[in-house]
C-alpha positions as CSV (number, residue, x, y, z in Angstrom):
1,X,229.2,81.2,-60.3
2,X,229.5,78.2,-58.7
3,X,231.9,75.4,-59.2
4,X,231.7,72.0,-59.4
5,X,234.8,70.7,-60.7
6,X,237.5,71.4,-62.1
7,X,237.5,69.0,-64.9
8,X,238.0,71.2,-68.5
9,X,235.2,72.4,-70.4
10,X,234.1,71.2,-73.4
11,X,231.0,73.4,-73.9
12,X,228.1,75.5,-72.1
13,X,224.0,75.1,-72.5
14,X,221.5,77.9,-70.8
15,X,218.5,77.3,-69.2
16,X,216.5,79.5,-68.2
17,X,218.3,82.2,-66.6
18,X,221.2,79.6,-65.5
19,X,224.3,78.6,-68.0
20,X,225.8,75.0,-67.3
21,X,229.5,74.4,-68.6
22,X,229.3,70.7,-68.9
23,X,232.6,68.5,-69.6
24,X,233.5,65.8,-73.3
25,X,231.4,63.5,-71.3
26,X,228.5,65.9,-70.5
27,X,229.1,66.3,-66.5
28,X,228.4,69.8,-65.2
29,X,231.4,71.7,-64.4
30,X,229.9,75.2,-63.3
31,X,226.5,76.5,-62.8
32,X,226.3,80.7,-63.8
33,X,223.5,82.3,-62.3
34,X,222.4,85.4,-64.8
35,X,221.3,88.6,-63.2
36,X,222.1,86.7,-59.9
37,X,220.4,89.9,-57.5
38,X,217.1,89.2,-59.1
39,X,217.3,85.3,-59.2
40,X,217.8,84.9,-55.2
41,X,215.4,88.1,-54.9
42,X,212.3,86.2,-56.3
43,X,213.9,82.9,-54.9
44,X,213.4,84.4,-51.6
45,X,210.0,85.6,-52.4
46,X,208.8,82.4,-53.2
47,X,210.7,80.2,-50.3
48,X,209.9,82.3,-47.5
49,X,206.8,81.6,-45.8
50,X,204.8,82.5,-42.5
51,X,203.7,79.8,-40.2
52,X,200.0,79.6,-41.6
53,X,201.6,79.4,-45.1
54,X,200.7,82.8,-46.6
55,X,203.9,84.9,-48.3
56,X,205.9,87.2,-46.7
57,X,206.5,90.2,-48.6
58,X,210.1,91.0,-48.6
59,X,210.8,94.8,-49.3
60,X,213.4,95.2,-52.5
């Protein structure tokens, strides 16, 4: 989880694997990152990149 503020929350939305707690006025409060592990797993696979551009395979 990470926190924005720490205004109350009025309600949550998800998207995609992420749920956003958003406050009355609709400003997000905290961002919840479901099955986190595999998020920044693939989110590595995809960001990191060799010098000529081609992926780097990144052993699980």
């Amino acid at each position: 989880m990470y926190e924005i503020s720490d205004e109350p929350i009025d309600y949550a939305e998800e998207i995609g694997n992420i749920i956003v707690h958003f406050t009355k006025k609709g400003r997000p409060v905290i961002l919840e990152i479901l099955d986190a592990s595999e998020f920044l797993a693939e989110t590595t696979k995809i960001t990191m990149r060799s010098f000529d551009e081609t992926p780097v395979e990144v052993p699980s």
